[in-house]
Backbone bond lengths (Angstrom), bond angles and torsions (degrees), N, CA, C in turn:
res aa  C-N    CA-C-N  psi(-1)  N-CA   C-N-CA  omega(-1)  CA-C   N-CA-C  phi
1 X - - - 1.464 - - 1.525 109.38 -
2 X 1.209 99.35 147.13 1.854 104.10 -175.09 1.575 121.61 -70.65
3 X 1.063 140.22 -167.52 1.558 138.27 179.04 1.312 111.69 -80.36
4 X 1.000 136.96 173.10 1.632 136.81 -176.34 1.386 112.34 -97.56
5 X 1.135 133.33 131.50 1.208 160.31 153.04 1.541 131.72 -50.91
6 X 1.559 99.30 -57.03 1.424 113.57 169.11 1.602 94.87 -127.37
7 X 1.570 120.52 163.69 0.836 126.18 -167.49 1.686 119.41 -142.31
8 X 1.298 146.74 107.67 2.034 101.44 -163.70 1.577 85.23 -157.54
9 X 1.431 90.37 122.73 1.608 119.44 -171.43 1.434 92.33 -106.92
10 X 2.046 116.70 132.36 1.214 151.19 152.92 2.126 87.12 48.44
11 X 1.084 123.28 57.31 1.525 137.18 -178.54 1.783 110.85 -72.80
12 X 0.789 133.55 107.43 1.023 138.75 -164.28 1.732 124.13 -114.38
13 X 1.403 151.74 89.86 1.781 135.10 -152.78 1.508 81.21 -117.32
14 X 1.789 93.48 142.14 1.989 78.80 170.69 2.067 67.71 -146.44
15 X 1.439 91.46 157.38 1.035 105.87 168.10 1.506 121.50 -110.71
16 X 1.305 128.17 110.27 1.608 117.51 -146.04 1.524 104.45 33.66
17 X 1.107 91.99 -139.16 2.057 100.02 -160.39 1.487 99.24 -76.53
18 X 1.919 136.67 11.35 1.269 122.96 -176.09 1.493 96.11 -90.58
19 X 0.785 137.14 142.75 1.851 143.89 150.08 1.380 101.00 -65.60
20 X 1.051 140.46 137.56 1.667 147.59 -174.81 1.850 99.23 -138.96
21 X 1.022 120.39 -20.94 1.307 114.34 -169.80 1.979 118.92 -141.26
22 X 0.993 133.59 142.78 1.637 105.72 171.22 1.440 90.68 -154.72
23 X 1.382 130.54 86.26 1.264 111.81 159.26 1.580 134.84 -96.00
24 X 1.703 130.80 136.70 2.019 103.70 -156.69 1.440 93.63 -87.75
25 X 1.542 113.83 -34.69 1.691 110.67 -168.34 1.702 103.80 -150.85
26 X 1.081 90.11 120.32 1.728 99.32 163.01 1.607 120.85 -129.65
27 X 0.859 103.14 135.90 1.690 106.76 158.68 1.636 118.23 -134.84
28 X 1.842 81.73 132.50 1.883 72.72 169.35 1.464 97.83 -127.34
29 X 0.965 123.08 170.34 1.222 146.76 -153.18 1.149 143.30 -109.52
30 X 1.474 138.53 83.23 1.589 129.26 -168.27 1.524 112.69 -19.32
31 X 1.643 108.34 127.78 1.228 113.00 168.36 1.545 112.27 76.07
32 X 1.275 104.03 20.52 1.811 99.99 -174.50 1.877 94.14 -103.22
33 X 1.033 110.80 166.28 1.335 131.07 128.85 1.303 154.05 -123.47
34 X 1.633 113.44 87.59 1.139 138.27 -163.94 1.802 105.19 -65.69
35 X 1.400 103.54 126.54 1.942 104.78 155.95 1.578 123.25 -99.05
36 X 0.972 92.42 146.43 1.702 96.95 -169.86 1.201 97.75 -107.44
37 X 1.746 143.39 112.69 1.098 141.53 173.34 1.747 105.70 -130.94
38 X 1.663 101.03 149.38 1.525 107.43 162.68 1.627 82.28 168.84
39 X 1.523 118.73 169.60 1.303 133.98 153.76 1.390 121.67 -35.35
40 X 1.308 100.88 159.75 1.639 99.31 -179.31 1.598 108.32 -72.80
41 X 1.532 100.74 166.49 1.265 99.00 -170.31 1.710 129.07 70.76
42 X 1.416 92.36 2.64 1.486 90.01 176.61 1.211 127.76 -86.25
43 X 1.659 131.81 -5.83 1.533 145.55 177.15 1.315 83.55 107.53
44 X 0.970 157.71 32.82 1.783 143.43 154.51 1.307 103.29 -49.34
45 X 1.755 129.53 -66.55 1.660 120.19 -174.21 1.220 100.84 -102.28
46 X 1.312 122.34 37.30 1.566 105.07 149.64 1.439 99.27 -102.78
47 X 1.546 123.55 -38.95 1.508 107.01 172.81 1.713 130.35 -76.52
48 X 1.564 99.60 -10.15 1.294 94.75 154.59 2.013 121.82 -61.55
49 X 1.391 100.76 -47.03 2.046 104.08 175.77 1.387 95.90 -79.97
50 X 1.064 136.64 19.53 1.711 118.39 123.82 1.071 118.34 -66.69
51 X 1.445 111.09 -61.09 1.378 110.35 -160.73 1.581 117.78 -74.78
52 X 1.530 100.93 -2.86 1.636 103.50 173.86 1.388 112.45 -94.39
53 X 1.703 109.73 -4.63 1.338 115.92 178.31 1.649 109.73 76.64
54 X 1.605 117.70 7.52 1.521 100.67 176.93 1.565 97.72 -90.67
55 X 1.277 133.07 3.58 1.444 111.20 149.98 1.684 108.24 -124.30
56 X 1.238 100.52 -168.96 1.520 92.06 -179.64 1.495 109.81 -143.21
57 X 1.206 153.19 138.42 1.298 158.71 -119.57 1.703 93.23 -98.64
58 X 1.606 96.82 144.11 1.519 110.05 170.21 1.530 111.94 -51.41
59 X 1.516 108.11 -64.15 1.093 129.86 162.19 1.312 145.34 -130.30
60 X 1.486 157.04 176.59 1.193 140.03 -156.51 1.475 128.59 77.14
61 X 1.274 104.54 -163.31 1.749 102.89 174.61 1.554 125.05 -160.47
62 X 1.475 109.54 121.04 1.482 107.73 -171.99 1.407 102.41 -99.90
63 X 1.500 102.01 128.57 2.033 125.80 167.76 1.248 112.24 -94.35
64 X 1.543 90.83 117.85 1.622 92.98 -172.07 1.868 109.65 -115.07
65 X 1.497 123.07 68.31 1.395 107.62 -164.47 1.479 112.75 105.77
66 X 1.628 97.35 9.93 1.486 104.63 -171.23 1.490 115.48 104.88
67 X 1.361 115.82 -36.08 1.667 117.14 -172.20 1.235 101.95 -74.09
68 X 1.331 116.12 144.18 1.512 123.46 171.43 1.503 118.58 -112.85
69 X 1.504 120.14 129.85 1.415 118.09 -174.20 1.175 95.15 -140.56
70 X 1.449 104.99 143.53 1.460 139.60 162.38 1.323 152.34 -100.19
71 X 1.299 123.97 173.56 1.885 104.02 177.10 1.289 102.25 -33.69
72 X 1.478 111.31 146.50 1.739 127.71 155.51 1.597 106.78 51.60
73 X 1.266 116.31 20.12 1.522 113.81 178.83 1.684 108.94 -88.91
74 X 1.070 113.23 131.53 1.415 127.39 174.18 1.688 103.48 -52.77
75 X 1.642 129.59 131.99 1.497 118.64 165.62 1.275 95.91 -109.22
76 X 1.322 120.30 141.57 1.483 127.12 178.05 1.854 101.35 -70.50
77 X 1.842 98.58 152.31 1.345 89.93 178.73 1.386 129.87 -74.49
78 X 1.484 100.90 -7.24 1.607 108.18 178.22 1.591 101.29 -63.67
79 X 1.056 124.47 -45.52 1.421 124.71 174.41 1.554 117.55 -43.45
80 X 1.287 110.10 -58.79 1.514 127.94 -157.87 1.646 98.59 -79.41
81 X 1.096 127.08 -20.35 1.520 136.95 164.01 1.595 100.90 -75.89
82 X 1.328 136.65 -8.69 1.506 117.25 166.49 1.526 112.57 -76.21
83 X 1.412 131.76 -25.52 1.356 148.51 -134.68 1.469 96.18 -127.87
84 X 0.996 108.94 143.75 1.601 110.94 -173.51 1.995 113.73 -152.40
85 X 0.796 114.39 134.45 1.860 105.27 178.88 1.346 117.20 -118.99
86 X 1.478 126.29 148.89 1.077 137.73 -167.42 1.504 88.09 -115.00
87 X 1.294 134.50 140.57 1.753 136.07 168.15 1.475 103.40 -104.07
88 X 1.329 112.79 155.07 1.473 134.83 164.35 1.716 98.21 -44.14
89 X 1.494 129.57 -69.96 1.345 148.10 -176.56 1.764 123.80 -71.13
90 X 1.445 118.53 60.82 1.460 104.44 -152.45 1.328 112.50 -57.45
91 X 1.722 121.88 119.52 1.503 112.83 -173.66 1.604 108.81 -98.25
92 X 1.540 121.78 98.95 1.428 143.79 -154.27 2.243 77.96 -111.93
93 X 2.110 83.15 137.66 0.956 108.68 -179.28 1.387 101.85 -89.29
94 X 1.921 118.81 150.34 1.533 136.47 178.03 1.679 91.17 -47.54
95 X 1.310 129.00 40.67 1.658 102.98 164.63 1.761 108.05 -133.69
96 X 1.263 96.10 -163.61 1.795 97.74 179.71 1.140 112.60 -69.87
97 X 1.404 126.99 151.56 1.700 135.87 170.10 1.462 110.55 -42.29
98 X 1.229 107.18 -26.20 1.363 105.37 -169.16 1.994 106.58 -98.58
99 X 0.584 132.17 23.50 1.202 153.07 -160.35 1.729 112.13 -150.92
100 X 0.302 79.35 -38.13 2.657 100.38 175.31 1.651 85.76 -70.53
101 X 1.684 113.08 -64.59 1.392 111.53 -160.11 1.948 107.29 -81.14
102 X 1.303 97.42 2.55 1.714 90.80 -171.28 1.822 98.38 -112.59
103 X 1.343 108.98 -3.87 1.666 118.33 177.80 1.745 108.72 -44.64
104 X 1.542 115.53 -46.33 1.221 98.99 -165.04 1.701 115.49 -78.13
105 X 1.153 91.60 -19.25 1.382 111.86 -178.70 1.417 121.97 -62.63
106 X 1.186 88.64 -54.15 1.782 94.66 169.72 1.388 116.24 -72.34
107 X 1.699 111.87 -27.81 1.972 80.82 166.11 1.412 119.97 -96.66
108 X 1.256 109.81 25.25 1.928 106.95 162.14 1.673 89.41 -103.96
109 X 1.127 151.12 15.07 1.456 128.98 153.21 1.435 118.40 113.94
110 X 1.507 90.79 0.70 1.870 91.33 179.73 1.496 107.68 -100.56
111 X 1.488 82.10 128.36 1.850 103.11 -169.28 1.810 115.84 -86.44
112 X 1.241 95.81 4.50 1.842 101.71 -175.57 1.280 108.10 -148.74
113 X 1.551 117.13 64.36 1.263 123.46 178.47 1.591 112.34 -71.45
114 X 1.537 125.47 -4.34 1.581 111.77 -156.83 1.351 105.19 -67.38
115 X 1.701 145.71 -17.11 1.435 137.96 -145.61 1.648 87.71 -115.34
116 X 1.069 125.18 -35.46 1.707 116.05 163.17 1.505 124.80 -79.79
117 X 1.411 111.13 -18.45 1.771 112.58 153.25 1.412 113.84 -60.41
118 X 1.320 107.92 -55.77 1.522 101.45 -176.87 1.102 151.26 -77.59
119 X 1.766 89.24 -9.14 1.623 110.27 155.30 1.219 112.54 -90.39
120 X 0.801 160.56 31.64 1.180 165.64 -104.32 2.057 110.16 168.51
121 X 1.389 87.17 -58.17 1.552 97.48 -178.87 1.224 117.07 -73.37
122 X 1.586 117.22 -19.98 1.303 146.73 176.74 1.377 105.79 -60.09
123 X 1.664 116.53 -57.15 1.278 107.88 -174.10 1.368 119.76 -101.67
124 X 1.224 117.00 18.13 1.554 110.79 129.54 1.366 130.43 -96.56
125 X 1.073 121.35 -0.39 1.456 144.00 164.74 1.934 100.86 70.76
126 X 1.528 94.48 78.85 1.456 121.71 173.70 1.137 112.79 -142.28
127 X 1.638 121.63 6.91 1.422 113.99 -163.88 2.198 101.28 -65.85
128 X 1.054 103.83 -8.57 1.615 111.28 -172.05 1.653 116.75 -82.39
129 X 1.459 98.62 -16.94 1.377 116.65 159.71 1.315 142.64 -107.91
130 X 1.398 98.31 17.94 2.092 106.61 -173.14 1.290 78.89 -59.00
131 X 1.438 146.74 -84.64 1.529 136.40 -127.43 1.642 114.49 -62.51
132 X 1.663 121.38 -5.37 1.377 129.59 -150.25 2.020 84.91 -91.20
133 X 1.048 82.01 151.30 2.013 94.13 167.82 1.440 90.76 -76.81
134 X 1.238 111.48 120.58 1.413 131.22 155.45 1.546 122.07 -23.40
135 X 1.582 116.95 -45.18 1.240 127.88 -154.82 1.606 100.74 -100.69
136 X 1.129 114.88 16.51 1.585 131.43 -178.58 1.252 114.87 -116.96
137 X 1.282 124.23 -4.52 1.621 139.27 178.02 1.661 105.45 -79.70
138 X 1.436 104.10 164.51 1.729 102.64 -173.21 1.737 96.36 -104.92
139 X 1.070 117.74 159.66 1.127 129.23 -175.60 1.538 128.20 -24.16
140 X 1.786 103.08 -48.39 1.339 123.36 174.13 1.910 108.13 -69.41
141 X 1.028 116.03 -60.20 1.550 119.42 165.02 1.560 120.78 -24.35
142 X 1.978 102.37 -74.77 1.412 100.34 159.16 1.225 125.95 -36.41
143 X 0.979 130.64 -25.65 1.917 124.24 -147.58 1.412 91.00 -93.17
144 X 1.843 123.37 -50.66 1.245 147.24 158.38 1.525 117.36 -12.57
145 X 1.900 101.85 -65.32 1.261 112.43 177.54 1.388 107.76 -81.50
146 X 1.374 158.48 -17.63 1.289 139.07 151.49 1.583 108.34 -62.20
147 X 1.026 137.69 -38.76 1.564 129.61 155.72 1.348 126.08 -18.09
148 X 1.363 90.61 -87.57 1.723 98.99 151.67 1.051 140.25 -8.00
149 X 1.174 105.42 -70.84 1.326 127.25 -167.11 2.011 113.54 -87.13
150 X 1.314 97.41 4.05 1.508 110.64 153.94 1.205 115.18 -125.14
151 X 1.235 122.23 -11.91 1.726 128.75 174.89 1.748 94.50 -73.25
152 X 1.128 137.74 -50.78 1.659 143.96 -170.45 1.397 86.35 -48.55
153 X 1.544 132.06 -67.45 1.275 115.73 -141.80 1.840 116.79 -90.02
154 X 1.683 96.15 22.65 1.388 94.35 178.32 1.546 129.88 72.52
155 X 0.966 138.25 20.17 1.950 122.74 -152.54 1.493 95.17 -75.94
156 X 1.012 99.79 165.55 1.718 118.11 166.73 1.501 100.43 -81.96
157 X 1.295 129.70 -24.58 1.816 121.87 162.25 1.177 98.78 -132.78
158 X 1.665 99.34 146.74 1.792 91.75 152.53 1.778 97.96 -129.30
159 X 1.147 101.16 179.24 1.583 109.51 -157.33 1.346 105.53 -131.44
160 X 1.373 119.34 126.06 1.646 111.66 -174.43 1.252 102.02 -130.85
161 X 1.895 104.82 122.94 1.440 99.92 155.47 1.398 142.60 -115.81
162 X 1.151 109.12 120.17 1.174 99.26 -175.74 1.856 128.30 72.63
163 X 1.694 85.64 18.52 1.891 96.42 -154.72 1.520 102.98 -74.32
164 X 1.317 137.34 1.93 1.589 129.15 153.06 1.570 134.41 -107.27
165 X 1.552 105.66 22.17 1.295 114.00 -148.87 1.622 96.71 -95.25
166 X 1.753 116.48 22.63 1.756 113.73 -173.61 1.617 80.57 -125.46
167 X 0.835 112.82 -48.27 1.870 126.15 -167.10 1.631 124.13 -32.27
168 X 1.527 101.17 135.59 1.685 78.09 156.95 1.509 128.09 -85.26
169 X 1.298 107.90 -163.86 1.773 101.32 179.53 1.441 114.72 -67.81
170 X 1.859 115.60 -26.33 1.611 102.76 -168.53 1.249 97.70 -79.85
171 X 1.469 123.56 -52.78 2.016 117.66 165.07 1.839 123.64 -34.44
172 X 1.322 103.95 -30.87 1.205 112.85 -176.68 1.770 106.99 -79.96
173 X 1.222 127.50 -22.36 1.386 131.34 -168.95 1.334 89.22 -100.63
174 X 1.397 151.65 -29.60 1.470 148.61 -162.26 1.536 98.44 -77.39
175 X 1.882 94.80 -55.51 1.742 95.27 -170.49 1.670 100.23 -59.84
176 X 1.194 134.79 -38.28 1.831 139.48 -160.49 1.331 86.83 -59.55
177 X 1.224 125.99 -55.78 1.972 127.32 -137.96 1.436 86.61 -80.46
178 X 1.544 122.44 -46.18 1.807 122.14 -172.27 1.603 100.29 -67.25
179 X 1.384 115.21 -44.43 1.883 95.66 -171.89 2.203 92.50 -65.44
180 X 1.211 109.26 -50.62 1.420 94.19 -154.79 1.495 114.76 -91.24
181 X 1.506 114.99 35.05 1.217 144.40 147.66 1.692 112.69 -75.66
182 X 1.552 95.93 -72.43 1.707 106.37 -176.17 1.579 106.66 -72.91
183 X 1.445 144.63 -5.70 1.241 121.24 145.77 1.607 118.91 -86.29
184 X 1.603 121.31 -6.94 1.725 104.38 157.12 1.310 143.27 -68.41
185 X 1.618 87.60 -47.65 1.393 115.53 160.61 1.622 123.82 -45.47
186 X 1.621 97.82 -73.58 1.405 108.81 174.31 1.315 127.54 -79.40
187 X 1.252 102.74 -11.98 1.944 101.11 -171.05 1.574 120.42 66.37
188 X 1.768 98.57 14.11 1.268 105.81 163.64 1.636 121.59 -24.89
189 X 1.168 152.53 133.64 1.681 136.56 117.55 1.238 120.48 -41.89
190 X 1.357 115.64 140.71 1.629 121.15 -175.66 1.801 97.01 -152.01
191 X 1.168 74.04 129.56 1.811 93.39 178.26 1.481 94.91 -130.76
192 X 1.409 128.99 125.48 1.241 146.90 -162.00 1.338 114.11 -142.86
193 X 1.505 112.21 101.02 1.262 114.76 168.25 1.570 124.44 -73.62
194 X 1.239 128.69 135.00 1.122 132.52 -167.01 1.595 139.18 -148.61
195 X 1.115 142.11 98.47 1.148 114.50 -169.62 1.568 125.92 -99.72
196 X 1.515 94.81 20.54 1.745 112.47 176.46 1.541 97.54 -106.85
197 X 1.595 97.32 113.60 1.429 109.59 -176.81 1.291 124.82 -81.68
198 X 1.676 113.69 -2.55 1.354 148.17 -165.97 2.147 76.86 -93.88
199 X 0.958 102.46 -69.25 1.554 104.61 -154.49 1.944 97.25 -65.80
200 X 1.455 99.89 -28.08 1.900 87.29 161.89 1.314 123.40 -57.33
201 X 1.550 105.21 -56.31 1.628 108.56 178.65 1.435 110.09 -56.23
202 X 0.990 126.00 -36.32 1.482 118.43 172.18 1.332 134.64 -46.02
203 X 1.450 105.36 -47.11 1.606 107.59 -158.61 1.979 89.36 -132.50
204 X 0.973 119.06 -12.83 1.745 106.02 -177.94 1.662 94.76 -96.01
205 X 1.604 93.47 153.23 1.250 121.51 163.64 1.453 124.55 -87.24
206 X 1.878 108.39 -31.65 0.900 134.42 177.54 1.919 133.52 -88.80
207 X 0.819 143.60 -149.93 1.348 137.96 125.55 1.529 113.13 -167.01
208 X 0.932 120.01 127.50 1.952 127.15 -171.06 1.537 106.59 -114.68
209 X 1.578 130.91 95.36 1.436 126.04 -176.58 1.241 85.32 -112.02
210 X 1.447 97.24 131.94 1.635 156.93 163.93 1.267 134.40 -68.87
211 X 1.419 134.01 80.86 1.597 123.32 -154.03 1.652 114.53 -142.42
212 X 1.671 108.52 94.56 1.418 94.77 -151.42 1.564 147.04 82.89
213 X 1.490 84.57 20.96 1.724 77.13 -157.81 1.264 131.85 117.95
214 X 1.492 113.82 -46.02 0.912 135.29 -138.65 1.643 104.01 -117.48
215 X 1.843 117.17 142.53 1.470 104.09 159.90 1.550 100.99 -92.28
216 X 1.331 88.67 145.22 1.822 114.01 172.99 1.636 106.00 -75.72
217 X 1.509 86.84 -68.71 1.573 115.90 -160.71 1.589 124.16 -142.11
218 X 1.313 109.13 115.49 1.600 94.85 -174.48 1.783 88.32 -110.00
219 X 1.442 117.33 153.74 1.792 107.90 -171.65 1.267 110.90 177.22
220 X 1.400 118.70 133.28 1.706 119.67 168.57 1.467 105.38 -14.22
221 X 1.411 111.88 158.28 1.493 101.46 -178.42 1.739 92.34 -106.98
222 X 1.558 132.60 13.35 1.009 139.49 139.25 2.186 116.51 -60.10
223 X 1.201 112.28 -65.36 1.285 130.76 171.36 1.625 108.14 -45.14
224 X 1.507 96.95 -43.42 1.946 94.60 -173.36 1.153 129.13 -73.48
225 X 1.579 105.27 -25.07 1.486 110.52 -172.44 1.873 98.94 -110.95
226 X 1.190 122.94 -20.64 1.859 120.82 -156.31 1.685 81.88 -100.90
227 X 1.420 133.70 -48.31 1.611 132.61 -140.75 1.489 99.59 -157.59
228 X 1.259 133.04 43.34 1.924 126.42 159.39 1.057 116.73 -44.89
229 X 1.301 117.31 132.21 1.764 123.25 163.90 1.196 115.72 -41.59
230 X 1.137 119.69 -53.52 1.378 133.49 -156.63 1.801 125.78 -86.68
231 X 0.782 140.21 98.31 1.259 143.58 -165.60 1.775 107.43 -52.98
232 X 1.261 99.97 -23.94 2.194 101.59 166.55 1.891 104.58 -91.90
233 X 1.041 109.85 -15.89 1.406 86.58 170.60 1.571 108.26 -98.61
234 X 1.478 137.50 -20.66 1.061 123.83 151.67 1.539 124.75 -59.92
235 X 1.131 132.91 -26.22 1.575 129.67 155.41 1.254 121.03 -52.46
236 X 1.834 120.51 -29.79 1.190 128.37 -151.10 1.833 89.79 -86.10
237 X 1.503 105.56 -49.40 1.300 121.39 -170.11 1.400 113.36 -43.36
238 X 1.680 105.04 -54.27 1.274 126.22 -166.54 1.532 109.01 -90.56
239 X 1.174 110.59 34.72 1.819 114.54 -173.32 1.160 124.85 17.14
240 X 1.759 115.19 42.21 1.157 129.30 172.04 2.096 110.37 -90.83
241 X 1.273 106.61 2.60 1.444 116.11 173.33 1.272 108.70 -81.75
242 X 1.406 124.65 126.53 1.415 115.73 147.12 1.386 100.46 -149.52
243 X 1.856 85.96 146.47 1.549 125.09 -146.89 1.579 91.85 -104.33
């Protein structure tokens, strides 16, 4: 397995006096694609906005590339420009697709985004719609163009939550083939929240179940689903859990 990417020693999120999160050691891994599964409410996207750095841990410390940050520690933006998120809800601006996907671009300073939009739109296969208003696309399209539009700016991770959980299955197989395209190709990181365990086995290498707070089980996504350590993540597997 490759070197770590992100890193987060004895990590702790509490919201006032609730604890929402406690992880002691994680690593994920250049070039992996990790799934994040457990019930709702389990800290799945609160430890994803760690790892995007829009919050920052009660306690502990997340290594991102080697850097280490802590409670209330400032992350430089050069950092926070490696990391990128895809949402469950893609929120696409009143303009053209082609313009939605060139947004990030233009606020780091590049004044001639059209030849990385359109490659870009290409490989989600929208380049036929840059000129369309964004907000006129069907669900699967949108989801496409927020892709995009974090696929353009390159990160060393991108972070997905929950990004097929409106979709049907043929939208749902378009978005799978584009993330596990751009981590072969690119060696993207992908941390993928999910609660289709069908769509973990699919596209993770990894699997990270989530319970309370708490990691259960981090494990081959062979090991997680055929042979788990853990006697709650084999319940979890076998939808013998209820929450």
């Amino acid at each position: 397995m490759s070197e770590p990417l992100f890193e987060l020693h004895g990590v702790t999120r509490h919201y006032g006096p609730r604890a929402v999160l406690a992880v002691e050691e994680l690593a994920i891994c250049r070039g992996e694609i990790l799934a994040i599964v457990g019930p709702s409410g389990a800290g799945k996207s609160t430890l994803l906005r760690l790892l995007n750095f829009l919050e920052s841990p009660t306690a502990g410390v997340i290594r991102f590339q080697g850097a280490a940050f802590g409670p209330q520690q400032e992350v430089p933006l050069s950092v926070r420009r490696r990391v990128t998120t895809v949402f469950q809800r893609p929120l696409l601006l009143r303009h053209s697709v082609a313009q939605n996907v060139a947004y990030g671009l233009r606020l780091r300073g590049e004044r001639d985004a059209s030849m990385a939009v359109h490659t870009t739109l290409e490989e989600v296969g929208l380049a036929h719609l840059a000129k369309q208003p964004a907000r006129t696309l069907s669900g699967g399209e949108a989801q496409r163009v927020a892709l995009a539009r974090a696929m353009i700016l390159k990160p060393d991770a991108l972070l997905l939550d929950e990004p097929t959980a409106n979709l049907d299955p043929f939208n749902v197989g378009i978005i799978e083939r584009i993330v596990a395209r751009l981590n072969r190709e690119r060696g993207t990181t992908v941390v993928l929240v999910t609660h289709n365990l069908f769509q973990a086995r699919r596209l993770a290498h990894r699997v990270l179940l989530l319970l309370e707070g708490q990691v259960v089980e981090v494990a081959s996504v062979q090991s997680f689903f055929d042979s788990p350590r853990n006697p709650r993540t084999a319940a979890f597997v076998n939808g013998e859990m209820v929450y």
